[in-house]
Biopython code that builds the backbone (N, CA, C, O; Angstrom):
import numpy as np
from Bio.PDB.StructureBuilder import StructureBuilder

atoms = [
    (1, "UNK", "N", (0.858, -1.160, 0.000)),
    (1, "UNK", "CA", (0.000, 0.000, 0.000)),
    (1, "UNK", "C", (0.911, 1.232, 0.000)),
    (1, "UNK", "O", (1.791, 1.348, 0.854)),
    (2, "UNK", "N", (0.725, 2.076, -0.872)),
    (2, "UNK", "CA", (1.697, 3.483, -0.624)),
    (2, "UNK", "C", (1.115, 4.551, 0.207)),
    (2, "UNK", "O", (-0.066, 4.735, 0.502)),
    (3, "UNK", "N", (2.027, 5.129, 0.484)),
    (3, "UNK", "CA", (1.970, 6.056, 1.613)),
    (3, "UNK", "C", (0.852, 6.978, 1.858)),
    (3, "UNK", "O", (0.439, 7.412, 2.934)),
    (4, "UNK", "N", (0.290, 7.277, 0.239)),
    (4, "UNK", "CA", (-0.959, 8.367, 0.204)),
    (4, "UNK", "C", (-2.046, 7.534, 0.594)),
    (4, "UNK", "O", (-2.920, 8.036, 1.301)),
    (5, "UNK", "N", (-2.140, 6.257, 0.222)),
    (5, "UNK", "CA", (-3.265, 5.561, 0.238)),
    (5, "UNK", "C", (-3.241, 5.603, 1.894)),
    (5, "UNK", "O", (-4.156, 6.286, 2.353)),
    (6, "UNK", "N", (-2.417, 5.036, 2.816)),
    (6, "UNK", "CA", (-2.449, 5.038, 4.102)),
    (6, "UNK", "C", (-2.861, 5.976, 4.731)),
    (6, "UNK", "O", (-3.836, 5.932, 5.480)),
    (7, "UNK", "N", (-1.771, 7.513, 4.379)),
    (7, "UNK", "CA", (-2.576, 8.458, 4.994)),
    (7, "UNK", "C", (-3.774, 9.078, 4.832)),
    (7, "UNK", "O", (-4.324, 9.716, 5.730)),
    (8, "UNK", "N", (-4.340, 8.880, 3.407)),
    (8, "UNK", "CA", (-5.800, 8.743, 3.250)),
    (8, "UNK", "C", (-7.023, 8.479, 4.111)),
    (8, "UNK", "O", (-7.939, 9.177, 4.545)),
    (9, "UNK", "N", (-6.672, 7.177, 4.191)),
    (9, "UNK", "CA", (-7.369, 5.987, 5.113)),
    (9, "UNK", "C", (-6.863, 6.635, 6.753)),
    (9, "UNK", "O", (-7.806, 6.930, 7.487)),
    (10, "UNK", "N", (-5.803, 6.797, 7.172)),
    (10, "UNK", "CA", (-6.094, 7.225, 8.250)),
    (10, "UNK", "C", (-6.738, 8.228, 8.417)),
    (10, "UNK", "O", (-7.251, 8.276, 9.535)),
    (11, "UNK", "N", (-7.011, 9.372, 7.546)),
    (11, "UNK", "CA", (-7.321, 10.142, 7.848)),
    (11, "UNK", "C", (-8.829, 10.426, 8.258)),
    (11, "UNK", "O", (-9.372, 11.139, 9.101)),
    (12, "UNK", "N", (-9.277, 9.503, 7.230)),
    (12, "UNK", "CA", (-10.361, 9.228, 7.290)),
    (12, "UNK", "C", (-11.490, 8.463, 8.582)),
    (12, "UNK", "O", (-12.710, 8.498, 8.737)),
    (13, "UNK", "N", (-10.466, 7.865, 9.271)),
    (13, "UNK", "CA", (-11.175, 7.367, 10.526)),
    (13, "UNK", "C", (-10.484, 8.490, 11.201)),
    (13, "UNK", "O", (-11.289, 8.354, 12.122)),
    (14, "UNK", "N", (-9.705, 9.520, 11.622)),
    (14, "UNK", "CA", (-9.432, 10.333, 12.390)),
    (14, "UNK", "C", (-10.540, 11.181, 12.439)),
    (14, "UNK", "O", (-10.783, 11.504, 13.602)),
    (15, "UNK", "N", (-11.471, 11.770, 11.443)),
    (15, "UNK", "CA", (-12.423, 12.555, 11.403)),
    (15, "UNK", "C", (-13.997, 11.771, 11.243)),
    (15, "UNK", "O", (-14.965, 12.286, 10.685)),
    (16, "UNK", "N", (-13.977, 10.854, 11.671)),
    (16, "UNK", "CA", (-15.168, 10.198, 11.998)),
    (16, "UNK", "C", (-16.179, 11.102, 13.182)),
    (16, "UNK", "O", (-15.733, 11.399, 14.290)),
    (17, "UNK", "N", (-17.186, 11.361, 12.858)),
    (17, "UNK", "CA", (-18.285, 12.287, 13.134)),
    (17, "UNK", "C", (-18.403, 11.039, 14.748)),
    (17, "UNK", "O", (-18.778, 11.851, 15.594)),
    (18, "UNK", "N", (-18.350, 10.401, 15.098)),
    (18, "UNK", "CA", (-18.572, 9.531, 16.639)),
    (18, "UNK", "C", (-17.068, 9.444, 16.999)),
    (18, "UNK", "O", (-16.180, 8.981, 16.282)),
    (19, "UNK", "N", (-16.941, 9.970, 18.234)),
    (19, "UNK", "CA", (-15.856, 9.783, 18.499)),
    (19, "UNK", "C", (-14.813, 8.650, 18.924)),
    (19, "UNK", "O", (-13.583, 8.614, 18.957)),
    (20, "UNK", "N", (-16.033, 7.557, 19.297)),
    (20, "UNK", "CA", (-16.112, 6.074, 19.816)),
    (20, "UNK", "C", (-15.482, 5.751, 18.554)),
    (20, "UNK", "O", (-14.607, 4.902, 18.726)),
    (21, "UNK", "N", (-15.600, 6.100, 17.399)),
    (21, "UNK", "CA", (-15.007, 5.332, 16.104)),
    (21, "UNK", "C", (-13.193, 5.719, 15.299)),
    (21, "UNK", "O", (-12.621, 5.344, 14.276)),
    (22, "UNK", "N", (-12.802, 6.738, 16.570)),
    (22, "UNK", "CA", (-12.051, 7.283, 15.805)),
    (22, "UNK", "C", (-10.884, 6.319, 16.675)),
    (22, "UNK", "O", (-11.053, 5.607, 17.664)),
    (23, "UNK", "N", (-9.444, 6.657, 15.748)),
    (23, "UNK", "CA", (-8.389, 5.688, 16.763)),
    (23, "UNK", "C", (-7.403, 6.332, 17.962)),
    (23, "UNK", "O", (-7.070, 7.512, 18.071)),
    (24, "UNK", "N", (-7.148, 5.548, 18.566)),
    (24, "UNK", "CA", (-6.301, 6.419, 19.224)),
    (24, "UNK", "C", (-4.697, 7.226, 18.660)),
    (24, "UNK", "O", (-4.360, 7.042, 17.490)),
    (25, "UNK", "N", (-4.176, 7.733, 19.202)),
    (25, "UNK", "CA", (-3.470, 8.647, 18.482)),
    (25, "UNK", "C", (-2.014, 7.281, 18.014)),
    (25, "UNK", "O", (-1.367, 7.146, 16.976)),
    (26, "UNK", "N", (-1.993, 6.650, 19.082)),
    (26, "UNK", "CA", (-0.601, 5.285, 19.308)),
    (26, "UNK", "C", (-0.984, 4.224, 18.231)),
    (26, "UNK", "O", (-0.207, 3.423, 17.711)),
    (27, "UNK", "N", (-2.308, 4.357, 17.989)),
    (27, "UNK", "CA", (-2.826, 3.191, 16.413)),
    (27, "UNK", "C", (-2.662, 3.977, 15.229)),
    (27, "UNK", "O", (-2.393, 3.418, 14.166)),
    (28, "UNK", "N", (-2.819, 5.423, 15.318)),
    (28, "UNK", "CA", (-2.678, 6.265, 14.597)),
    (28, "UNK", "C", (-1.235, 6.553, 14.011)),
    (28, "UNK", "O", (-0.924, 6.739, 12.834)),
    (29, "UNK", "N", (-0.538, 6.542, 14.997)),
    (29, "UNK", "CA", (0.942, 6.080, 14.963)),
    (29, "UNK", "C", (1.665, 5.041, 13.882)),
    (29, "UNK", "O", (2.260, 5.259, 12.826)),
    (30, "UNK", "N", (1.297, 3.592, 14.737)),
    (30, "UNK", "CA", (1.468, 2.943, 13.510)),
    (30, "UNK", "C", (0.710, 2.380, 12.736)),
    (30, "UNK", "O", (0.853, 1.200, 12.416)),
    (31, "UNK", "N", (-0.454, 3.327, 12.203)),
    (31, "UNK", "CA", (-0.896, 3.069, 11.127)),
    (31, "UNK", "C", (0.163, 3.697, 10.198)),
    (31, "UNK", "O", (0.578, 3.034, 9.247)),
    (32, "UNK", "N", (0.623, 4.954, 10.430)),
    (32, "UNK", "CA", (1.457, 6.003, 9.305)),
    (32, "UNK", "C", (2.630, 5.174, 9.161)),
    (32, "UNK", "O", (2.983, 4.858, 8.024)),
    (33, "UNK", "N", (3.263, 4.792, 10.148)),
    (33, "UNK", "CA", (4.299, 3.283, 9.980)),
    (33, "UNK", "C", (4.671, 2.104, 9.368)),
    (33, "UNK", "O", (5.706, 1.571, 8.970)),
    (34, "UNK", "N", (3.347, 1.844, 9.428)),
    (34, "UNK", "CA", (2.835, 0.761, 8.485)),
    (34, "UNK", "C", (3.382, -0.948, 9.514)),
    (34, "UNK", "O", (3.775, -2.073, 9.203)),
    (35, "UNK", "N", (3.112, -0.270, 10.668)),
    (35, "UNK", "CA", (2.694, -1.273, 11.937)),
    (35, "UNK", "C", (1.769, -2.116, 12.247)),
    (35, "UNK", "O", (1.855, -3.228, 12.768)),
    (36, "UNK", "N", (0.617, -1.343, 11.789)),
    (36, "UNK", "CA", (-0.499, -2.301, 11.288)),
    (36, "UNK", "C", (-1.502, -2.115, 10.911)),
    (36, "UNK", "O", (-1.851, -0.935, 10.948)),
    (37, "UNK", "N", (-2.553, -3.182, 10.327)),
    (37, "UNK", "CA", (-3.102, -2.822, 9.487)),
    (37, "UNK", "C", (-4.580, -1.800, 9.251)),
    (37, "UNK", "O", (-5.542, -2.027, 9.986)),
    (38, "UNK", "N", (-4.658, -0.868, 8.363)),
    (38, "UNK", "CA", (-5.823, -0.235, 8.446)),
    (38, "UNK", "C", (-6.909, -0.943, 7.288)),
    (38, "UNK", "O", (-6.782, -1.199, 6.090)),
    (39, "UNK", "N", (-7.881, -1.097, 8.140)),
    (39, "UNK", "CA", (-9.200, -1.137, 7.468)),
    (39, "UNK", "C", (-9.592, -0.212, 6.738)),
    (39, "UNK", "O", (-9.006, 0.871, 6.727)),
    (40, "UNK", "N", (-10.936, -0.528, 5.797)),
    (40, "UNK", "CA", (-11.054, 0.573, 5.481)),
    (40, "UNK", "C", (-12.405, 0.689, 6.026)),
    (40, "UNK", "O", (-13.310, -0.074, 6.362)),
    (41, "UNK", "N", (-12.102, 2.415, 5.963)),
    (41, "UNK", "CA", (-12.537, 3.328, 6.849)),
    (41, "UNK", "C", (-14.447, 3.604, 6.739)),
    (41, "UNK", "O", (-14.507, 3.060, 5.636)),
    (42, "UNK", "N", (-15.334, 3.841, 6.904)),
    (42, "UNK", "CA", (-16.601, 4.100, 7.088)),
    (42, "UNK", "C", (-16.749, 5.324, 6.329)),
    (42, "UNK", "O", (-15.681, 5.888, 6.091)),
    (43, "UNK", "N", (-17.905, 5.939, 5.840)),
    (43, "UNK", "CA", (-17.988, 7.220, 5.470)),
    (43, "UNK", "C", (-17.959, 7.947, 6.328)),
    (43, "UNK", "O", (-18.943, 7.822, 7.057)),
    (44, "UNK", "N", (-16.955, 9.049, 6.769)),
    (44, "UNK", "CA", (-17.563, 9.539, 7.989)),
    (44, "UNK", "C", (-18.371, 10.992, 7.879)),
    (44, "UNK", "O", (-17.846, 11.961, 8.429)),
    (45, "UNK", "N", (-19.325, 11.122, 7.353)),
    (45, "UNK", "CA", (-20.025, 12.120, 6.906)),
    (45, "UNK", "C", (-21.649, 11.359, 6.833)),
    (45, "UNK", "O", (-22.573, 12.105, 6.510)),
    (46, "UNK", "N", (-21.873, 10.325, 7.046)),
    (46, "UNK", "CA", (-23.134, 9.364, 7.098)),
    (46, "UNK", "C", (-24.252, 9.860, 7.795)),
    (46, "UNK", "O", (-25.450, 9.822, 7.513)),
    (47, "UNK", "N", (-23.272, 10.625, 9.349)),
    (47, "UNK", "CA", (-24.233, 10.469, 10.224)),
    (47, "UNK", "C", (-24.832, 12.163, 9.892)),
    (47, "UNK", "O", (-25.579, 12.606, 10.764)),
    (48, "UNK", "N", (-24.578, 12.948, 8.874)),
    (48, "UNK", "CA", (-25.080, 13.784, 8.537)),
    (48, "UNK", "C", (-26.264, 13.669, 7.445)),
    (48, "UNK", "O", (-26.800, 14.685, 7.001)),
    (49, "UNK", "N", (-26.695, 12.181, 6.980)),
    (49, "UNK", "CA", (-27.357, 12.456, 6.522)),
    (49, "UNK", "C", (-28.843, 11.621, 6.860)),
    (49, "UNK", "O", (-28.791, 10.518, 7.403)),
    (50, "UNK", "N", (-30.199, 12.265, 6.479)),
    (50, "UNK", "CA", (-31.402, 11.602, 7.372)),
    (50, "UNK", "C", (-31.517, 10.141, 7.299)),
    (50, "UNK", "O", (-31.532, 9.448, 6.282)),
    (51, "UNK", "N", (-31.591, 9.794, 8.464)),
    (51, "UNK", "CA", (-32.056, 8.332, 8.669)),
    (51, "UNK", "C", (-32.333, 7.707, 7.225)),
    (51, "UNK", "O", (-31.629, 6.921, 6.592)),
    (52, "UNK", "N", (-33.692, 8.343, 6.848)),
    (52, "UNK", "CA", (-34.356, 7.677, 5.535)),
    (52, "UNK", "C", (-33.414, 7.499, 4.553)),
    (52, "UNK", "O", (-33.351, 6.404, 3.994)),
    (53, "UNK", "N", (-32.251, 8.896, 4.077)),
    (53, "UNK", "CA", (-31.531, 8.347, 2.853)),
    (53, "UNK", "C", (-30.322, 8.269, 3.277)),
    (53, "UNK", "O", (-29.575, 9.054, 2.694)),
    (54, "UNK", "N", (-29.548, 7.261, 4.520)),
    (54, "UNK", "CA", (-28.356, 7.027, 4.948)),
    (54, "UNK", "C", (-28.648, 5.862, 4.243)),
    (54, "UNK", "O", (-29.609, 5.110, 4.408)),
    (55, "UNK", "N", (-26.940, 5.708, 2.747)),
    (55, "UNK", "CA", (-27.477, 4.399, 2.311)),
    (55, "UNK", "C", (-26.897, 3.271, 3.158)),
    (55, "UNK", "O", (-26.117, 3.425, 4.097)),
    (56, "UNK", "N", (-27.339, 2.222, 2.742)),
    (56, "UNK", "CA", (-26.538, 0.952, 3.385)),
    (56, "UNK", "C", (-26.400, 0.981, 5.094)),
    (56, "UNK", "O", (-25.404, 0.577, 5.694)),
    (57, "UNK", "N", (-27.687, 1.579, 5.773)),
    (57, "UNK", "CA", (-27.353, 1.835, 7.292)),
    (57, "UNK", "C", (-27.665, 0.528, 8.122)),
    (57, "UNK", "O", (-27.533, 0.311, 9.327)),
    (58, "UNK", "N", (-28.075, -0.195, 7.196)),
    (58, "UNK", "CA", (-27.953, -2.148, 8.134)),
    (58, "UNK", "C", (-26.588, -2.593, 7.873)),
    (58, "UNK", "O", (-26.370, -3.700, 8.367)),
    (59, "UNK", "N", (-25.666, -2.111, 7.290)),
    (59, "UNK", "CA", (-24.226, -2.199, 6.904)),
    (59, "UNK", "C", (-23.458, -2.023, 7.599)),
    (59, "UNK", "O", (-22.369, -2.411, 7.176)),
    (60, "UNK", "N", (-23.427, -1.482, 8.812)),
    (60, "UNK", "CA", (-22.366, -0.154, 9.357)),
    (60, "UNK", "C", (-21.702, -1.473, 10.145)),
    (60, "UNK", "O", (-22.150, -2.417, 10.796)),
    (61, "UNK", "N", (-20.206, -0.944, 9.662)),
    (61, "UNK", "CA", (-19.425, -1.840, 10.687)),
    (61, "UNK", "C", (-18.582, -1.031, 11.970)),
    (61, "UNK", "O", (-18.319, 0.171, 11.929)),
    (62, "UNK", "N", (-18.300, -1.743, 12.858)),
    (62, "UNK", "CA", (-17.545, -0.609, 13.969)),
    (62, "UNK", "C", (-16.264, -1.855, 13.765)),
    (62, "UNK", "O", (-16.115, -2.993, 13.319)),
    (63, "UNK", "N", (-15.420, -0.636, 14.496)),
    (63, "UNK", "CA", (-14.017, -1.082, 14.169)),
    (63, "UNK", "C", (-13.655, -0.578, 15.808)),
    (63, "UNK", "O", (-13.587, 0.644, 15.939)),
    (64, "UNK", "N", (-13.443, -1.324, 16.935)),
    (64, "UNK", "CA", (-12.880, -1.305, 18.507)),
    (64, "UNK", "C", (-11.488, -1.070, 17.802)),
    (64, "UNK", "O", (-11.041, -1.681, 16.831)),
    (65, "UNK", "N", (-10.837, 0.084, 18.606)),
    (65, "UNK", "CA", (-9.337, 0.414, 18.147)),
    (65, "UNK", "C", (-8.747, -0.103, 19.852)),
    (65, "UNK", "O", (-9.188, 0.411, 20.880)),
    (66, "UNK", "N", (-7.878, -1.007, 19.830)),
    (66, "UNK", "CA", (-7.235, -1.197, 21.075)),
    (66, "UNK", "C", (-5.811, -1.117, 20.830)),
    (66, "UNK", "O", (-5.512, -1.291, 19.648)),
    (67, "UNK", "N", (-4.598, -0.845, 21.835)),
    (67, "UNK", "CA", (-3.723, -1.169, 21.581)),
    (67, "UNK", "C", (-3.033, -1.931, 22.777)),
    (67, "UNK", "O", (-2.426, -1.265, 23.615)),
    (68, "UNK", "N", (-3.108, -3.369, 22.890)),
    (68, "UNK", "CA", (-2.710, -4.011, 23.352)),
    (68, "UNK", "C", (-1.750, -4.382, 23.569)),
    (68, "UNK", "O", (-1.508, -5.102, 24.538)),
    (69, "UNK", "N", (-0.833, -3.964, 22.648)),
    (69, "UNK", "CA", (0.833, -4.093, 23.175)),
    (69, "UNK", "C", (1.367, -3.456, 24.522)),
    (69, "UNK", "O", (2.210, -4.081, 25.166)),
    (70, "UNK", "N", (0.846, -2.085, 25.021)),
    (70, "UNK", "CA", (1.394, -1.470, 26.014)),
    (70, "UNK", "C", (0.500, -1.517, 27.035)),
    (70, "UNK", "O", (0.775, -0.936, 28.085)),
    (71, "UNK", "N", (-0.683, -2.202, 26.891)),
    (71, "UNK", "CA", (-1.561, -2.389, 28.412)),
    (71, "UNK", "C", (-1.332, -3.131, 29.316)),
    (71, "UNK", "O", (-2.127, -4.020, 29.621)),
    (72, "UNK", "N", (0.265, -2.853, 30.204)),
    (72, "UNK", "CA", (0.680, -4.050, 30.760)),
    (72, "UNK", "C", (1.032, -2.857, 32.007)),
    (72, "UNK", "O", (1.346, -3.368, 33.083)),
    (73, "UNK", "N", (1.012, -1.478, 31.974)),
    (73, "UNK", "CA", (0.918, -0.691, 32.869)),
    (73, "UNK", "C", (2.500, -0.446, 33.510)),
    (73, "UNK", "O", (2.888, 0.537, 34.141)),
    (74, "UNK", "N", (3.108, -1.410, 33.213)),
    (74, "UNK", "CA", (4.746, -1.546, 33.376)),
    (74, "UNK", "C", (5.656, -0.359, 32.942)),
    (74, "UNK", "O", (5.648, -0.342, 31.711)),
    (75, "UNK", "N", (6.549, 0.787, 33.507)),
    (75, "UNK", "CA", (6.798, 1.331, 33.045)),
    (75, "UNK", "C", (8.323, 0.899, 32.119)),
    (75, "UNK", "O", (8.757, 1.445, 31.105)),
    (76, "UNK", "N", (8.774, -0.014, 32.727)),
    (76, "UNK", "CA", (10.214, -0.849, 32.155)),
    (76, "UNK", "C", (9.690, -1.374, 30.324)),
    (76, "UNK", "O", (10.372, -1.393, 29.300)),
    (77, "UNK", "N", (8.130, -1.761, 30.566)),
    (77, "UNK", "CA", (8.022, -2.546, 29.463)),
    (77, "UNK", "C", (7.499, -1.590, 28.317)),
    (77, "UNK", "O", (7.468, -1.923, 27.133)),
    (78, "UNK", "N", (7.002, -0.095, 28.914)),
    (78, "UNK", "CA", (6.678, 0.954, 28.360)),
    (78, "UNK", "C", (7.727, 0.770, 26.767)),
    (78, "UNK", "O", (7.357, 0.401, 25.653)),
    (79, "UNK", "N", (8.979, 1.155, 27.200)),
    (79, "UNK", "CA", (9.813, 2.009, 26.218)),
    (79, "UNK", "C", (9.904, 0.684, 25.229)),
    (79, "UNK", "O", (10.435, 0.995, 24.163)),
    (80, "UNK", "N", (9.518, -0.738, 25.302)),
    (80, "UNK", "CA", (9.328, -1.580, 24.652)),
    (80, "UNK", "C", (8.300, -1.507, 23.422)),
    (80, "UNK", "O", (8.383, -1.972, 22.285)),
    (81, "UNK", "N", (7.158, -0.647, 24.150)),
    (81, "UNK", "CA", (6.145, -0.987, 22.787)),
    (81, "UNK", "C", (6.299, 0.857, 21.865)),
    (81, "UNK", "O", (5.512, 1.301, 21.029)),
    (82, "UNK", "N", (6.989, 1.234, 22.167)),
    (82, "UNK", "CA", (7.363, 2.441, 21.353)),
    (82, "UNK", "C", (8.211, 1.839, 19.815)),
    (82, "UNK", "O", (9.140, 1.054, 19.626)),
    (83, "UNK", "N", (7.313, 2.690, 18.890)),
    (83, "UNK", "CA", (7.567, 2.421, 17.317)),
    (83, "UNK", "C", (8.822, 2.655, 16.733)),
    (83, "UNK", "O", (9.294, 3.630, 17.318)),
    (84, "UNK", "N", (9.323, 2.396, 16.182)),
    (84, "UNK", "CA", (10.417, 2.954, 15.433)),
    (84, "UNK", "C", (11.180, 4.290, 15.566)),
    (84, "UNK", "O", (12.276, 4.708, 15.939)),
    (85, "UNK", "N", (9.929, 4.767, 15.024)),
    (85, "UNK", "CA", (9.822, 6.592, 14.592)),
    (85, "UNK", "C", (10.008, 7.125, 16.779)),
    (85, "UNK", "O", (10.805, 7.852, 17.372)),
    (86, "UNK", "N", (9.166, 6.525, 17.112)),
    (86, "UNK", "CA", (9.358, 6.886, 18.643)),
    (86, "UNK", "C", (10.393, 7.053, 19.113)),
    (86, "UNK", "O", (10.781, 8.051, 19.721)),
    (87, "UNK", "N", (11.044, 5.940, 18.846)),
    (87, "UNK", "CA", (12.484, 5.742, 19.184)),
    (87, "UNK", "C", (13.548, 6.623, 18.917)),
    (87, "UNK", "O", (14.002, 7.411, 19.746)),
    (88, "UNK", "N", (13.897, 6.506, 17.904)),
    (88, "UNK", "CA", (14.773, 7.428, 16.915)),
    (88, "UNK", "C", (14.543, 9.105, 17.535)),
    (88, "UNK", "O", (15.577, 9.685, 17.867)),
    (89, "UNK", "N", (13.525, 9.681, 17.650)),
    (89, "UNK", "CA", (13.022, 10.724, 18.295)),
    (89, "UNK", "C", (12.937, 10.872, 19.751)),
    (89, "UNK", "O", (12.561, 11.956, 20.197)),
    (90, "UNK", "N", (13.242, 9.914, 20.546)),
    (90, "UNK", "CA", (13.000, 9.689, 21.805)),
    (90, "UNK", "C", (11.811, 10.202, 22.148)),
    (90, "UNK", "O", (11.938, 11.132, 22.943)),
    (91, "UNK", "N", (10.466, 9.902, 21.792)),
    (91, "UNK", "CA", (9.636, 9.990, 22.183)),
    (91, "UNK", "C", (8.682, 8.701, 23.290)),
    (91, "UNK", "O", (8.326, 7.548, 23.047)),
    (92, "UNK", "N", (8.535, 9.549, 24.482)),
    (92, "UNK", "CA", (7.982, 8.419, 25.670)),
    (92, "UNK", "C", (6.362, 8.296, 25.320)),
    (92, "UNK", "O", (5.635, 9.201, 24.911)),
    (93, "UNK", "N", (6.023, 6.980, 25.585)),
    (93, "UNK", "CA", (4.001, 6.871, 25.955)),
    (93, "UNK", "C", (4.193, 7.538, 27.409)),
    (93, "UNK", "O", (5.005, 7.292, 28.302)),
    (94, "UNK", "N", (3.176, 8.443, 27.317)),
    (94, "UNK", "CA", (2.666, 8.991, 28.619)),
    (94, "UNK", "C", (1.937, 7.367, 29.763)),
    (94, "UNK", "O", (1.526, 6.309, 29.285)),
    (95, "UNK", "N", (1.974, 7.559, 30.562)),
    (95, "UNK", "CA", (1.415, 6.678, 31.565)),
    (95, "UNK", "C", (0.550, 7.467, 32.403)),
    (95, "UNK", "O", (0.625, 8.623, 32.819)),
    (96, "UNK", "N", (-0.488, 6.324, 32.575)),
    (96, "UNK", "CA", (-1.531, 6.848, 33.573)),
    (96, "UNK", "C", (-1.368, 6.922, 34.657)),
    (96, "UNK", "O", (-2.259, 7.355, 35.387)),
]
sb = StructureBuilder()
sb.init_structure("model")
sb.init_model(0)
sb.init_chain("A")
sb.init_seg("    ")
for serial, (resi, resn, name, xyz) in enumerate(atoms, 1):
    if name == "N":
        sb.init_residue(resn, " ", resi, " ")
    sb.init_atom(name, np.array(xyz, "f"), 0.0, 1.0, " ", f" {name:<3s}", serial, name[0])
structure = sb.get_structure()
């Protein structure tokens, strides 16, 4: 997949009208990476239009964005699930 197509597609779930649908910023991450994989994305302009002519609205798929690599709360194992690009930049995941 080339690079426009990716950032396309991400972009496209970044501006999803529900916010429940959008990703987090660390999937967002390596989506631009090419860490993993993006679906494709929903219209996100749907929910602007009336019930009656939203097409295909028995269709709608949801997409749960998790990122499970770093939910281990560990701060040692933290600097482990940092991307590439993280790295190189020394950029830390914030912790809760």
């Amino acid at each position: 997949m080339n690079m426009g197509e990716k950032m396309l597609k991400t972009t496209l779930w970044c501006i999803q009208h529900q916010p429940d649908l959008r990703p987090l910023m660390s999937i967002v991450v390596k989506m631009l990476e090419g860490a993993t994989e993006i679906p494709t994305p929903p219209n996100p302009f749907a929910s602007f239009w009336l019930e009656s002519d939203a097409p295909n609205k028995n269709n709608s798929t949801r997409t749960t964005w998790t990122d499970t690599t770093c939910d281990t709360g560990l701060s040692s194992i933290i600097a482990d699930c940092a991307t590439p690009v993280m790295k190189k930049y020394e950029i830390e995941m914030a912790s809760s």
